[in-house]
PyMOL Python script that loads the backbone (N, CA, C, O; Angstrom):
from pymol import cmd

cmd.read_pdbstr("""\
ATOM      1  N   UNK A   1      22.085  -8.811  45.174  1.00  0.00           N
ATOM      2  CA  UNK A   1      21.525 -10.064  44.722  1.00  0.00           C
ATOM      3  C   UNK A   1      20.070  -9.896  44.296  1.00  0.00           C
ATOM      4  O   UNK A   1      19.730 -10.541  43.304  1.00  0.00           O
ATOM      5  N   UNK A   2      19.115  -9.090  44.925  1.00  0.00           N
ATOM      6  CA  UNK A   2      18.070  -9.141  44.701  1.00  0.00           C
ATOM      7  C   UNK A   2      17.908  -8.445  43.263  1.00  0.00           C
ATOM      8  O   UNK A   2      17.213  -8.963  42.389  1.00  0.00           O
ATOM      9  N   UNK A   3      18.660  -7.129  43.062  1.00  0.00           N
ATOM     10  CA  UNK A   3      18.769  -6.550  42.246  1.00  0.00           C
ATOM     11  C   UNK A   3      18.803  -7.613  40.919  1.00  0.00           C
ATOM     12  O   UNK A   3      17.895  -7.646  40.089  1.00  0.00           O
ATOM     13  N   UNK A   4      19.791  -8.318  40.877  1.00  0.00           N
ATOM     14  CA  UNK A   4      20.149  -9.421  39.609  1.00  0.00           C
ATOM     15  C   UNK A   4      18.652 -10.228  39.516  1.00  0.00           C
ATOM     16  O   UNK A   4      18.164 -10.485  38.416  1.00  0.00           O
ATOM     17  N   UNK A   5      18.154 -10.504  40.457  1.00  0.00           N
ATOM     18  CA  UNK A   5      16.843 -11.510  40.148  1.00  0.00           C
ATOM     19  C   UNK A   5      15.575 -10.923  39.292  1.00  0.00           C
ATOM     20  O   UNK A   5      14.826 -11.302  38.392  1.00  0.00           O
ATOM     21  N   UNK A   6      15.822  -9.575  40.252  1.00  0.00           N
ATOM     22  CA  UNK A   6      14.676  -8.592  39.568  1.00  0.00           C
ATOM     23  C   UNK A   6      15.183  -8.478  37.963  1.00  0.00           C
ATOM     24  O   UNK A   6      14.167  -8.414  37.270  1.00  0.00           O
ATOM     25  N   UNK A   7      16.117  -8.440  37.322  1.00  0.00           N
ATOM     26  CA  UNK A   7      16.236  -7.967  36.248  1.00  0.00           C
ATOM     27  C   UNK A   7      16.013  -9.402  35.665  1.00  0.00           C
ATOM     28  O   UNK A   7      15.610  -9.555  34.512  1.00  0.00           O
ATOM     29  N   UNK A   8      16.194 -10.089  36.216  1.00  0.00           N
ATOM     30  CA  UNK A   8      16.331 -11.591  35.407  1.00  0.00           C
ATOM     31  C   UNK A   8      15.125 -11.739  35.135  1.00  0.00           C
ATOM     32  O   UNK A   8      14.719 -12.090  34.028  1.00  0.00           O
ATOM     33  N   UNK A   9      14.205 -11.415  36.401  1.00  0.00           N
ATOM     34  CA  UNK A   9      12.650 -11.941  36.537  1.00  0.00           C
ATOM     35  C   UNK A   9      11.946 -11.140  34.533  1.00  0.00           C
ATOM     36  O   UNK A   9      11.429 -11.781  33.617  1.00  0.00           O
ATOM     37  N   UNK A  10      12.289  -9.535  34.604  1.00  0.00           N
ATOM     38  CA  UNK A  10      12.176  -8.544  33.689  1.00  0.00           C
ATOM     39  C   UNK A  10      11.857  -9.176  32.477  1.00  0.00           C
ATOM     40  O   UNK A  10      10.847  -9.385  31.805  1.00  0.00           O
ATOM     41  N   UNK A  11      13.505  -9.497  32.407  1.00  0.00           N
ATOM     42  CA  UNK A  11      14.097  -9.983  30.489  1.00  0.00           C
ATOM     43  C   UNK A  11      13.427 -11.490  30.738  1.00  0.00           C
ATOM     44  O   UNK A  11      14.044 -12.266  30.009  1.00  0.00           O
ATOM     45  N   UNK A  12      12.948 -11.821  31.089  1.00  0.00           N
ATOM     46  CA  UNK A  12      12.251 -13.157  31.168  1.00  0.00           C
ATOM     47  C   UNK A  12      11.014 -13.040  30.664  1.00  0.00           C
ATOM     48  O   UNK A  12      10.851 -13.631  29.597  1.00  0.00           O
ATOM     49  N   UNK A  13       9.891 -12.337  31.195  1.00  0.00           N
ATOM     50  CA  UNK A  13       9.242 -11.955  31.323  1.00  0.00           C
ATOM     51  C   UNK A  13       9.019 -11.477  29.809  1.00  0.00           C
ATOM     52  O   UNK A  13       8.329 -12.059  28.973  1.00  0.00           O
ATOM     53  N   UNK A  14       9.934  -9.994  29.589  1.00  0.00           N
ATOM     54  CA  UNK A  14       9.938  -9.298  28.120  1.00  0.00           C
ATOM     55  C   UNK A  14      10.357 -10.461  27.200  1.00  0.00           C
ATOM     56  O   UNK A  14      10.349 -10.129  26.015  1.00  0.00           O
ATOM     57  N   UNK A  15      10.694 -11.643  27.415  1.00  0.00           N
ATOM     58  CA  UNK A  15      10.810 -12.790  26.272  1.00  0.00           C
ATOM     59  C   UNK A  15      10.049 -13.201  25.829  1.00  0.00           C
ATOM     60  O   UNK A  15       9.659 -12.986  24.682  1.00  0.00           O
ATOM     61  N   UNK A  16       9.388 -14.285  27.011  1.00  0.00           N
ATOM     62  CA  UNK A  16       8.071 -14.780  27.079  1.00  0.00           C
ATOM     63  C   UNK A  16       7.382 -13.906  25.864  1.00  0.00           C
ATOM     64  O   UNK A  16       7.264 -14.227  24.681  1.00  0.00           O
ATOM     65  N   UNK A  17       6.977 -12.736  26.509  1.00  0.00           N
ATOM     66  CA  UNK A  17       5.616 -11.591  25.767  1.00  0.00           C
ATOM     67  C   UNK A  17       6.233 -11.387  24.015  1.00  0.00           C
ATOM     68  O   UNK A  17       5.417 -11.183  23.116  1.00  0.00           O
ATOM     69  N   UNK A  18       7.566 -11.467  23.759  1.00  0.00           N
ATOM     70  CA  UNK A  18       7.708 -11.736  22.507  1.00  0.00           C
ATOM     71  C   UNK A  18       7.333 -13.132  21.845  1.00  0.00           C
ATOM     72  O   UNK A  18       6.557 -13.292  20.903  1.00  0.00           O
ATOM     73  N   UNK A  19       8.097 -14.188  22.585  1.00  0.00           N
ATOM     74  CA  UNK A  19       7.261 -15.221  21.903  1.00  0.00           C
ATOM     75  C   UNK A  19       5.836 -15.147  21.700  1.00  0.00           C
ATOM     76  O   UNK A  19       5.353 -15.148  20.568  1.00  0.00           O
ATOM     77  N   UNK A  20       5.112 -15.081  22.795  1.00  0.00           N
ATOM     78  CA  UNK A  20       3.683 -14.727  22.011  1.00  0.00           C
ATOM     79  C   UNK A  20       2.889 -14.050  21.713  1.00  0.00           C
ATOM     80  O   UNK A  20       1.667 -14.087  21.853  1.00  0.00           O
ATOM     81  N   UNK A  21       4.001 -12.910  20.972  1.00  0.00           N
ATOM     82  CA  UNK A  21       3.242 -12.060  20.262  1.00  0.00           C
ATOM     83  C   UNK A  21       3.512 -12.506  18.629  1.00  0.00           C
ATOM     84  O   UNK A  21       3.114 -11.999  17.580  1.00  0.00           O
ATOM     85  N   UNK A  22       4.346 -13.649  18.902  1.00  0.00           N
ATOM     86  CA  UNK A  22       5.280 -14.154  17.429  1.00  0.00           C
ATOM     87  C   UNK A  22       4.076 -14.799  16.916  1.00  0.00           C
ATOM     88  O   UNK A  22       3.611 -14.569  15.800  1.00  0.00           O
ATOM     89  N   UNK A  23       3.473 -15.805  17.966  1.00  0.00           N
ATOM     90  CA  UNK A  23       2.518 -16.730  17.209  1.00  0.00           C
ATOM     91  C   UNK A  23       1.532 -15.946  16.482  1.00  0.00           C
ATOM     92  O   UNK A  23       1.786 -15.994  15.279  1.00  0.00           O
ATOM     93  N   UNK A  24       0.550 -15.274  16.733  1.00  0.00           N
ATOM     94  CA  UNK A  24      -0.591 -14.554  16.568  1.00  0.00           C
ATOM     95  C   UNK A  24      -0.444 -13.850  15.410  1.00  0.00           C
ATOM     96  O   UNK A  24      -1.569 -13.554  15.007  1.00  0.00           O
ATOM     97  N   UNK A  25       0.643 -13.326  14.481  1.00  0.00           N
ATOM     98  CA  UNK A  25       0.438 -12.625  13.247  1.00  0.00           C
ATOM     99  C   UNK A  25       0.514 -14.012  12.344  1.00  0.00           C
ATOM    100  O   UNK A  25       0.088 -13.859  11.199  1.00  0.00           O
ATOM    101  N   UNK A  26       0.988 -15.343  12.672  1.00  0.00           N
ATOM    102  CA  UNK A  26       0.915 -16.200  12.116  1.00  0.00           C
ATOM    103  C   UNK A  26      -0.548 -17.116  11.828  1.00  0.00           C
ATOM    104  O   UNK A  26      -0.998 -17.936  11.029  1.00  0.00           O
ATOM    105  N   UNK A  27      -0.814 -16.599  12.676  1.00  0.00           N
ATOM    106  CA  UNK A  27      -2.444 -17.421  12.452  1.00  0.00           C
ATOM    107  C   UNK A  27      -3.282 -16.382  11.733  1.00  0.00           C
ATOM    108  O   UNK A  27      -4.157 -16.554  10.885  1.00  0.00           O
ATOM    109  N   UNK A  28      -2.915 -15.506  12.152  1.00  0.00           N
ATOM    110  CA  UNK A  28      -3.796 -14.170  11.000  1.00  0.00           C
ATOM    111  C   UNK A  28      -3.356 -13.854   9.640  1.00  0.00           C
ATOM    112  O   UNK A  28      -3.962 -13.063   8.917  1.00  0.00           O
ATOM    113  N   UNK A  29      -2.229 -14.519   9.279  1.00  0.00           N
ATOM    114  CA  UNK A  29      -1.284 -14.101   8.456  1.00  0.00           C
ATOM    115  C   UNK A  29      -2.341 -14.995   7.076  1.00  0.00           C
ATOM    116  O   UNK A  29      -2.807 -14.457   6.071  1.00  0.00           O
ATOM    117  N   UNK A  30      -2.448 -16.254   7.430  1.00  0.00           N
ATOM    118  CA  UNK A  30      -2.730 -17.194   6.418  1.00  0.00           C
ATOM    119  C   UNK A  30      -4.691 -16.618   6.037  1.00  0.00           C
ATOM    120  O   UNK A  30      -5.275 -16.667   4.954  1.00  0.00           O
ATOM    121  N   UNK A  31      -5.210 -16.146   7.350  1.00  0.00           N
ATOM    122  CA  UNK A  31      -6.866 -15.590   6.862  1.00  0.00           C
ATOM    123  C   UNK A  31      -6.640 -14.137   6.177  1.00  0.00           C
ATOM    124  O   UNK A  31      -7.343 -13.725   5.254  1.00  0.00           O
ATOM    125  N   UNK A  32      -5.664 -13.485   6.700  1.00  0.00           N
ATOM    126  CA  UNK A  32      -5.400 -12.508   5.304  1.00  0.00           C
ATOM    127  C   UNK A  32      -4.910 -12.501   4.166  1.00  0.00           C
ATOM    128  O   UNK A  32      -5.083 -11.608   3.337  1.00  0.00           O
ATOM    129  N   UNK A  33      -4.051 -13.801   3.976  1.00  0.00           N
ATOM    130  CA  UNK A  33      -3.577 -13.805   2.535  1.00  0.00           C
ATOM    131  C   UNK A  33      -5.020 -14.629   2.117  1.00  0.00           C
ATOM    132  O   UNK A  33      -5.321 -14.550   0.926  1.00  0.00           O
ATOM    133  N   UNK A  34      -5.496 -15.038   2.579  1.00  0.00           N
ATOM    134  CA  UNK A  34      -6.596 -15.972   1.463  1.00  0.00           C
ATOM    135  C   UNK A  34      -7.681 -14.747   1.301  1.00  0.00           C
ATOM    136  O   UNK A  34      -8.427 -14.874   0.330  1.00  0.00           O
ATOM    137  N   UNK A  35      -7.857 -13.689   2.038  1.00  0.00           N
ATOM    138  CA  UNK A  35      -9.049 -12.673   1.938  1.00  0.00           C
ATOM    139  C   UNK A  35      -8.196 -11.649   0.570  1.00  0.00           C
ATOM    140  O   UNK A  35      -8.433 -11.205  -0.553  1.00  0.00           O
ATOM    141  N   UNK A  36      -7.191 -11.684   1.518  1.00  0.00           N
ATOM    142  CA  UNK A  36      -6.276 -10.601  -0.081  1.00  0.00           C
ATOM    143  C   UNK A  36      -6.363 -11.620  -1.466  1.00  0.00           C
ATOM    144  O   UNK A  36      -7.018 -11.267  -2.446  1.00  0.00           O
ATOM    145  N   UNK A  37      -5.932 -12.379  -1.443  1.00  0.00           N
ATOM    146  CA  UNK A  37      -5.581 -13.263  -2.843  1.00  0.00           C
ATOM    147  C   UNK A  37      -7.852 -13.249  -3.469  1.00  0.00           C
ATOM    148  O   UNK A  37      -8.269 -12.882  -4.568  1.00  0.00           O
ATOM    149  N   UNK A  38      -8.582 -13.695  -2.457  1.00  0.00           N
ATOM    150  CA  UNK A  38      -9.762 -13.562  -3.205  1.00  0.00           C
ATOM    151  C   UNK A  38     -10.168 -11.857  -3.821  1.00  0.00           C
ATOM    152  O   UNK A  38     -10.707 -11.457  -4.853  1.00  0.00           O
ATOM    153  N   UNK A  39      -9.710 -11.301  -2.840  1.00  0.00           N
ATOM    154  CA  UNK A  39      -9.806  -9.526  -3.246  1.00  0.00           C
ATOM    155  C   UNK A  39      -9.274  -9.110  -4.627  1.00  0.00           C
ATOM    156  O   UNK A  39      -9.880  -8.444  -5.466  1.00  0.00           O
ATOM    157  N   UNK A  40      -8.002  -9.635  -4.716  1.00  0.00           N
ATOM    158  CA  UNK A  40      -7.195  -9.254  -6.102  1.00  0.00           C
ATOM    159  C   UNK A  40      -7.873 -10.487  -6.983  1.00  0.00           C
ATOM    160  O   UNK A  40      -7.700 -10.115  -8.143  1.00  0.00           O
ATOM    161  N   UNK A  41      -8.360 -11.398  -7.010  1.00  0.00           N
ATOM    162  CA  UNK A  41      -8.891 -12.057  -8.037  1.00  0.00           C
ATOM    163  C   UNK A  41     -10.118 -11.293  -8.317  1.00  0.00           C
ATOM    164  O   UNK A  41     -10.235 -10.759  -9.420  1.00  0.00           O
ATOM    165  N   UNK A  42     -11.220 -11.167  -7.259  1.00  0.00           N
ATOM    166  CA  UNK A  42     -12.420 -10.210  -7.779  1.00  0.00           C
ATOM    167  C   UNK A  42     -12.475  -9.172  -8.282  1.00  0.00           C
ATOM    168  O   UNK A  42     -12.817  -8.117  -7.746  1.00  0.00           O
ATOM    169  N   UNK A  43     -11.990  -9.425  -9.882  1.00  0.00           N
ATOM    170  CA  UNK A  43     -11.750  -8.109 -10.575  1.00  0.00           C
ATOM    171  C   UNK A  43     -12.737  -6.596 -10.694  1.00  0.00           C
ATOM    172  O   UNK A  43     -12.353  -5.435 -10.833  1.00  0.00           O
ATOM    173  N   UNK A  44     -14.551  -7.328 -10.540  1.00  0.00           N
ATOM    174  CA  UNK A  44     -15.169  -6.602 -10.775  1.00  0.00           C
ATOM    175  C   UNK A  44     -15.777  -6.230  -9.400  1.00  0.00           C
ATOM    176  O   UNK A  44     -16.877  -5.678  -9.377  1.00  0.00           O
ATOM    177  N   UNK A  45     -15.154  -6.488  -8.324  1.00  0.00           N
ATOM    178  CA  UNK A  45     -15.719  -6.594  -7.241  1.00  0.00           C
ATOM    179  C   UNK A  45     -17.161  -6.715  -6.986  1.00  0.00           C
ATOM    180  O   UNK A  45     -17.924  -5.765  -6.808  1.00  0.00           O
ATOM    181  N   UNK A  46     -17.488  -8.021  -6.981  1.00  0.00           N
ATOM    182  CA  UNK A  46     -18.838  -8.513  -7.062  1.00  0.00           C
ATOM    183  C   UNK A  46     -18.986  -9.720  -6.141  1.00  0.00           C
ATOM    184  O   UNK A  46     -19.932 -10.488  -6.312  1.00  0.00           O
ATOM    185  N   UNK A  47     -18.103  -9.918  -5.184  1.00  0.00           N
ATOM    186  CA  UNK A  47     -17.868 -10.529  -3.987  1.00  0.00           C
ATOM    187  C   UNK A  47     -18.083 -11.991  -4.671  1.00  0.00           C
ATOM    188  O   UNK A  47     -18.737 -12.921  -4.199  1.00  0.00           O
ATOM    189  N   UNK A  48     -17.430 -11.964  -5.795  1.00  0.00           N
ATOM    190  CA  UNK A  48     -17.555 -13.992  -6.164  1.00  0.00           C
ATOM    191  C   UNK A  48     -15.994 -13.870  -7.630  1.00  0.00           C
ATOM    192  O   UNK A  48     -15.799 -12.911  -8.377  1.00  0.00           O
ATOM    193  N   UNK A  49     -15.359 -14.895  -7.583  1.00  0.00           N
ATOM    194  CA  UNK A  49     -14.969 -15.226  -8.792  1.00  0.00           C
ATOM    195  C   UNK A  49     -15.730 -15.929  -9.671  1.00  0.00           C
ATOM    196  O   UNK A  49     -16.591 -16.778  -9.441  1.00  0.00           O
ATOM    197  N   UNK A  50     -15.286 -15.444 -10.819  1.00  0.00           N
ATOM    198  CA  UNK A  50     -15.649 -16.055 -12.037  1.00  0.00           C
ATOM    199  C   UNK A  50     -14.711 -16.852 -12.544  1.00  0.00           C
ATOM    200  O   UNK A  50     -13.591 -16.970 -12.046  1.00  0.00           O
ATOM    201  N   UNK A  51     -15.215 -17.601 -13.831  1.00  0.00           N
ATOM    202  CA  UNK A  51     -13.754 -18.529 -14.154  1.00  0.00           C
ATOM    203  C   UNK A  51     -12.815 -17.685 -15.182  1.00  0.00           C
ATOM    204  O   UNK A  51     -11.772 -18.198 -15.588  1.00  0.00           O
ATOM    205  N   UNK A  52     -13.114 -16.681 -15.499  1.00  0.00           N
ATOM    206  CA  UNK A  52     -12.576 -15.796 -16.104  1.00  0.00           C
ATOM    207  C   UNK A  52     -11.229 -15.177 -15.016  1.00  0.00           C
ATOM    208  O   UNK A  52     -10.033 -15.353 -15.248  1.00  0.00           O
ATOM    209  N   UNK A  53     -11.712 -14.545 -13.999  1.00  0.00           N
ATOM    210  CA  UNK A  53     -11.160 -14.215 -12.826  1.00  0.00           C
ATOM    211  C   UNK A  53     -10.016 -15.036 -12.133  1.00  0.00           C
ATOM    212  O   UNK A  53      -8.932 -14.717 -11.646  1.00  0.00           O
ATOM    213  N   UNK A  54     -10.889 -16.572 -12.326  1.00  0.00           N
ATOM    214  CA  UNK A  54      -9.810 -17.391 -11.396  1.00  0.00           C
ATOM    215  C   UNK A  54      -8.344 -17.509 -12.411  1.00  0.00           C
ATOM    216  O   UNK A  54      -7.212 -17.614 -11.939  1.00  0.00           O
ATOM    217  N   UNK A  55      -8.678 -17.464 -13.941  1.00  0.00           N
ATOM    218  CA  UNK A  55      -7.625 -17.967 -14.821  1.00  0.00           C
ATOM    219  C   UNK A  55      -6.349 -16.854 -14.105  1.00  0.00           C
ATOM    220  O   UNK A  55      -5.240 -17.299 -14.401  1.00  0.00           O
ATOM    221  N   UNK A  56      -6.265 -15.709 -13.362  1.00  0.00           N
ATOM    222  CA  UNK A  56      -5.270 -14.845 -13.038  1.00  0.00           C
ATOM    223  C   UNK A  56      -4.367 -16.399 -12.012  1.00  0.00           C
ATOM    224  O   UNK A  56      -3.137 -16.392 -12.067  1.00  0.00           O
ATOM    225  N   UNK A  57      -4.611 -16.818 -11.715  1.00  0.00           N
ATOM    226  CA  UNK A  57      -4.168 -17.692 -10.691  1.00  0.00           C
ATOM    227  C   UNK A  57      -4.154 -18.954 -11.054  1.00  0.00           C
ATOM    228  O   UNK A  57      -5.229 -19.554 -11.040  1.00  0.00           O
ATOM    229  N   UNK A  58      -3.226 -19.486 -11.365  1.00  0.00           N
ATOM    230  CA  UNK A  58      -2.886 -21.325 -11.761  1.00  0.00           C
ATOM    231  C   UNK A  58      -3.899 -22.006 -10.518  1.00  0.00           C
ATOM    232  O   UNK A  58      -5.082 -22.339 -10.590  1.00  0.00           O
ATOM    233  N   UNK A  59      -3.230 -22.050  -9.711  1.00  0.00           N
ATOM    234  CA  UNK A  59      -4.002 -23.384  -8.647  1.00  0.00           C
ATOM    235  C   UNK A  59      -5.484 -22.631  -8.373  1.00  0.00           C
ATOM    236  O   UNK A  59      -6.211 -23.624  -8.339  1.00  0.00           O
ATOM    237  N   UNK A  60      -6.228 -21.661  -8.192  1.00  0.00           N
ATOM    238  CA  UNK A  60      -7.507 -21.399  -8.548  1.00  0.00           C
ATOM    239  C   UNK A  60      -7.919 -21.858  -9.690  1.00  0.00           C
ATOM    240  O   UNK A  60      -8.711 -22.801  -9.703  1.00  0.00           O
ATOM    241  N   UNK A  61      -7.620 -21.480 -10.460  1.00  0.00           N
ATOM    242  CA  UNK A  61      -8.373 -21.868 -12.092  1.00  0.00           C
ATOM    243  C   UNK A  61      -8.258 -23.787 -11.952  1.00  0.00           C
ATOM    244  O   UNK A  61      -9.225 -24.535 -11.805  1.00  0.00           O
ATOM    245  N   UNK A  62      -6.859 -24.185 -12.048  1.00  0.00           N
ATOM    246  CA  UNK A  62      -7.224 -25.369 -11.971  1.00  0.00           C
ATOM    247  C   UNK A  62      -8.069 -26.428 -11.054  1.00  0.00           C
ATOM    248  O   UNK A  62      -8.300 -27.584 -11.407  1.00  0.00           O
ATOM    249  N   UNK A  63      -8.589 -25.715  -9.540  1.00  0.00           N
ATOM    250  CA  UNK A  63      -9.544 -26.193  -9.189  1.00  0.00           C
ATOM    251  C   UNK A  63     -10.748 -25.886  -9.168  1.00  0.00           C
ATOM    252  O   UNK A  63     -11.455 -26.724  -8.610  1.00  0.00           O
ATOM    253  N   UNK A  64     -11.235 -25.045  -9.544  1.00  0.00           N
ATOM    254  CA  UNK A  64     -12.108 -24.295  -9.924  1.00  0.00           C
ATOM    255  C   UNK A  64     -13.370 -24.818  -9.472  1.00  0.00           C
ATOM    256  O   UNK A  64     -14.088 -24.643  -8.488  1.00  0.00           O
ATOM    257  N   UNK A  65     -13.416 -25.849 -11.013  1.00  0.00           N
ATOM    258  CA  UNK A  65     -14.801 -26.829 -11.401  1.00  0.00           C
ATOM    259  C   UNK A  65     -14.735 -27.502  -9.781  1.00  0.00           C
ATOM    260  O   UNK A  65     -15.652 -27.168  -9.031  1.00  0.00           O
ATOM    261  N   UNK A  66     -14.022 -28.127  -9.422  1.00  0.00           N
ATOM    262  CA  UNK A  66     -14.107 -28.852  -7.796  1.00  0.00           C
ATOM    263  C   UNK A  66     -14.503 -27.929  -7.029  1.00  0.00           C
ATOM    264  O   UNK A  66     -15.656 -28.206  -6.699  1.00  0.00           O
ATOM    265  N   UNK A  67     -14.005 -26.505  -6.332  1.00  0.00           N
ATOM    266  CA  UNK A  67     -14.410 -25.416  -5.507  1.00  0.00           C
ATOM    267  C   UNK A  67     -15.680 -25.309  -5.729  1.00  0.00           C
ATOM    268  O   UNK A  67     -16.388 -25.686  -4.795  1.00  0.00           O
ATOM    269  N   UNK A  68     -16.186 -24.938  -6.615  1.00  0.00           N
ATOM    270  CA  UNK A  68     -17.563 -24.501  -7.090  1.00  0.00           C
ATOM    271  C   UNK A  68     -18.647 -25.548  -6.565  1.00  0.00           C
ATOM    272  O   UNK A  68     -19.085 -26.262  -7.467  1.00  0.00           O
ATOM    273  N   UNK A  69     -19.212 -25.807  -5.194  1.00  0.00           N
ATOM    274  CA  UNK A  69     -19.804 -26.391  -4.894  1.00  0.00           C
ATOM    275  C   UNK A  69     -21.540 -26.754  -4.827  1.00  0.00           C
ATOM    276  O   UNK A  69     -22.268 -27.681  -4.472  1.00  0.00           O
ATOM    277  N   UNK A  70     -21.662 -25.300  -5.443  1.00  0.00           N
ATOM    278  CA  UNK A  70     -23.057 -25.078  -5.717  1.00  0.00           C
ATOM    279  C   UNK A  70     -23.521 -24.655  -7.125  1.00  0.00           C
ATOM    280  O   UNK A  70     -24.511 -24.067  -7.561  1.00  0.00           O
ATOM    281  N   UNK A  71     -22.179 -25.300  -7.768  1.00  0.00           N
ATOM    282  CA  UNK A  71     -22.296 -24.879  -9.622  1.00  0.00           C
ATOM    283  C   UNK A  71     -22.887 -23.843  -9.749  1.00  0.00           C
ATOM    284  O   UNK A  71     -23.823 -24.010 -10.530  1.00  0.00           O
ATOM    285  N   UNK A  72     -22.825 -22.790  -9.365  1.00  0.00           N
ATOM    286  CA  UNK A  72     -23.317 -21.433  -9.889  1.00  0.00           C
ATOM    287  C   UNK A  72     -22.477 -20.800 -10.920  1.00  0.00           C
ATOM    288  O   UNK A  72     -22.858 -19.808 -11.541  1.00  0.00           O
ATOM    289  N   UNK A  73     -21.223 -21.424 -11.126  1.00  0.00           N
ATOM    290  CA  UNK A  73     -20.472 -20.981 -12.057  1.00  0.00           C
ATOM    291  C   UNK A  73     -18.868 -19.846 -11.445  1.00  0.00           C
ATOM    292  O   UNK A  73     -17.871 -19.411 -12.021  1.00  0.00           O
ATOM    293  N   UNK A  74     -19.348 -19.778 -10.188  1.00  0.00           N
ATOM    294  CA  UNK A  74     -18.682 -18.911  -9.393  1.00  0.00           C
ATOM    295  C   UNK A  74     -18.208 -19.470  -8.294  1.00  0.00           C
ATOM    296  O   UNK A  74     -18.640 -20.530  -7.842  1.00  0.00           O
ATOM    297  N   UNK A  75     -17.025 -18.604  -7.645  1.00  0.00           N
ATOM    298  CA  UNK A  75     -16.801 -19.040  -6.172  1.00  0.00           C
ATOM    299  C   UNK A  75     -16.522 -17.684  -5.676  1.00  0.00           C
ATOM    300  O   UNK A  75     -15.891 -16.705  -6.074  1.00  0.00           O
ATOM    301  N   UNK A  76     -17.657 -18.188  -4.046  1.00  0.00           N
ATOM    302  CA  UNK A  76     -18.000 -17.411  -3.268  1.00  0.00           C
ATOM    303  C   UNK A  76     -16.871 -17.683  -2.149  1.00  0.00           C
ATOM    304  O   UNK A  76     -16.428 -18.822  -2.004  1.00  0.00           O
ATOM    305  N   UNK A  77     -16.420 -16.608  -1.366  1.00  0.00           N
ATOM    306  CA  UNK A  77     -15.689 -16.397  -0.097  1.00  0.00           C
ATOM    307  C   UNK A  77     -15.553 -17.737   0.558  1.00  0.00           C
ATOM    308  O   UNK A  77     -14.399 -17.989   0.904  1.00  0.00           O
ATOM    309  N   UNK A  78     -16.537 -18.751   0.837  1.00  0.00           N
ATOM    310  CA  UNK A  78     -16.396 -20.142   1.335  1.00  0.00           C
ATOM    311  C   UNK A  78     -15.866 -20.958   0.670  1.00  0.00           C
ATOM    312  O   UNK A  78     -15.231 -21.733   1.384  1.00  0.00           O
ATOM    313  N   UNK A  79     -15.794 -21.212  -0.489  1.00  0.00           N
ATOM    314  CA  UNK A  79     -15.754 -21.904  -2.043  1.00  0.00           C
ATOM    315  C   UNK A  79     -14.363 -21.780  -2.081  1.00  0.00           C
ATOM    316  O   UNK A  79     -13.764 -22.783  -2.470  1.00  0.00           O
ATOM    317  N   UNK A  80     -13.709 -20.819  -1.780  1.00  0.00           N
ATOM    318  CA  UNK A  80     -12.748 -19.942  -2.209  1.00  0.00           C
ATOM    319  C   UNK A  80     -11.700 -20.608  -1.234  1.00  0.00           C
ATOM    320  O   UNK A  80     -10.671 -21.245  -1.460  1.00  0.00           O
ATOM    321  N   UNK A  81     -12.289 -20.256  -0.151  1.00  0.00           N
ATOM    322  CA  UNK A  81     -11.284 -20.968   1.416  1.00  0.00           C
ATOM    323  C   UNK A  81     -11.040 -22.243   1.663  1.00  0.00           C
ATOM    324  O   UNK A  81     -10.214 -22.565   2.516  1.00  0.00           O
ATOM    325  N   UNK A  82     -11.896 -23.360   0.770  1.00  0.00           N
ATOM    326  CA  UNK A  82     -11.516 -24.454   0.395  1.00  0.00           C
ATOM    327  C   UNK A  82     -10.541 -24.504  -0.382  1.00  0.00           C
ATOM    328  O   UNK A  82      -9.713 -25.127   0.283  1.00  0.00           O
ATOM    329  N   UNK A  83     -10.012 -24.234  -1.484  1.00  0.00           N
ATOM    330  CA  UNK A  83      -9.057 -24.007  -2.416  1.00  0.00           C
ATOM    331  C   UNK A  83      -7.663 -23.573  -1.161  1.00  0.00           C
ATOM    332  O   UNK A  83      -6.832 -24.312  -0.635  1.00  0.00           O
ATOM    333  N   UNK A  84      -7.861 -22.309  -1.044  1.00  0.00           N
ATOM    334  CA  UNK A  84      -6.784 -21.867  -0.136  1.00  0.00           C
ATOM    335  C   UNK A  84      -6.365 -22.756   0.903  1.00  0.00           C
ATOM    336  O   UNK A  84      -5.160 -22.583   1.086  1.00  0.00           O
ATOM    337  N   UNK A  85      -6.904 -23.768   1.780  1.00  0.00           N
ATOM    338  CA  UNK A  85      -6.804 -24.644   2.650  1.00  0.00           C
ATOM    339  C   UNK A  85      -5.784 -25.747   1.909  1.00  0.00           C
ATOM    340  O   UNK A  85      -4.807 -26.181   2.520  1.00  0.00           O
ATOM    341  N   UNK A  86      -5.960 -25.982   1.136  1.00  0.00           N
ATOM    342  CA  UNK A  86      -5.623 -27.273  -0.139  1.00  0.00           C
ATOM    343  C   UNK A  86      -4.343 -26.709  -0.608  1.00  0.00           C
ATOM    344  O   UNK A  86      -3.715 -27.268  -1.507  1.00  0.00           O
TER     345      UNK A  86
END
""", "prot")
cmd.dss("prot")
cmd.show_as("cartoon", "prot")
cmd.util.cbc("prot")
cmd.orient("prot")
């Protein structure tokens, strides 16, 4: 009997630690696709899009003029994570 508990206690245990290891690539999942997606837009790697840059991407380009919060003509890494949020 004890034997059965111990194993029960185990695979219980080894469940649990899968479920939450499930959550955690999910919350990282969405700050790496928005760091990758700004990476492959920064063609010249110059740590900003241009509107040239954003046109690779429909929903970038079309928010563009809105992202651009400091009209520099560009969007910077912050600028950028607004869009991606949206």
């Amino acid at each position: 009997m004890n034997r059965n508990l111990y194993i029960a206690l185990i695979a219980g245990t080894v469940a649990m630690g899968g479920v939450a290891l499930a959550d955690e690539p999910s919350q990282q999942t969405a700050a790496d696709t928005t760091t990758s997606t700004f990476t492959s837009l920064d063609a010249d790697k110059d740590g900003k899009i241009s509107p040239s840059e954003a046109a690779a991407n429909q929903k970038v380009a079309d928010k563009f003029v809105a992202a651009d919060k400091n009209q520099d003509g560009y969007l910077d890494p912050v600028e950028f994570s607004a869009i991606a949020k949206s």
